[in-house]
C-alpha positions, 0 to 999 in steps of 0.5 A, spaced: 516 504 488 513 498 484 515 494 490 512 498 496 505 498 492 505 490 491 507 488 498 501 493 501 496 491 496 498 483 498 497 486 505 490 489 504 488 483 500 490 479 506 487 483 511 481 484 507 480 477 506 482 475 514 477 480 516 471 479 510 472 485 507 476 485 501 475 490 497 476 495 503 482 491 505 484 492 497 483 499 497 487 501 503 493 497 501 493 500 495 493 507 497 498 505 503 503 503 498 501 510 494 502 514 499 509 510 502 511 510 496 510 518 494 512 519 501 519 515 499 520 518 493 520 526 496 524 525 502 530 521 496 529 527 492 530 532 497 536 528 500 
C-alpha cells in the first residue's frame, strides 16, 4: 500500500510541477494512491 501512494504521489508531484500546479498535482496523487490502494486492498481480501 505504502508503495502505490509514494509512486502516484512522485507522479502528482511531477505532473503538477510539469504543468505548474503542484499543489493540484500533489493533491491528485495523493488520492490516486489512496483510492488504488484501497481498491487493492479490498479486491485481496475478497479474493
Amino acid at each position: 500500500m505504502v508503495v502505490t501512494m509514494l509512486v502516484c504521489l512522485y507522479i502528482g508531484k511531477w505532473v503538477g510541477i510539469k504543468f505548474d500546479f503542484e499543489i493540484l498535482g500533489t493533491l491528485i496523487g495523493v488520492f490516486f494512491g489512496l483510492f488504488a490502494s484501497i481498491y487493492g486492498l479490498i479486491k485481496e481480501i475478497n479474493n
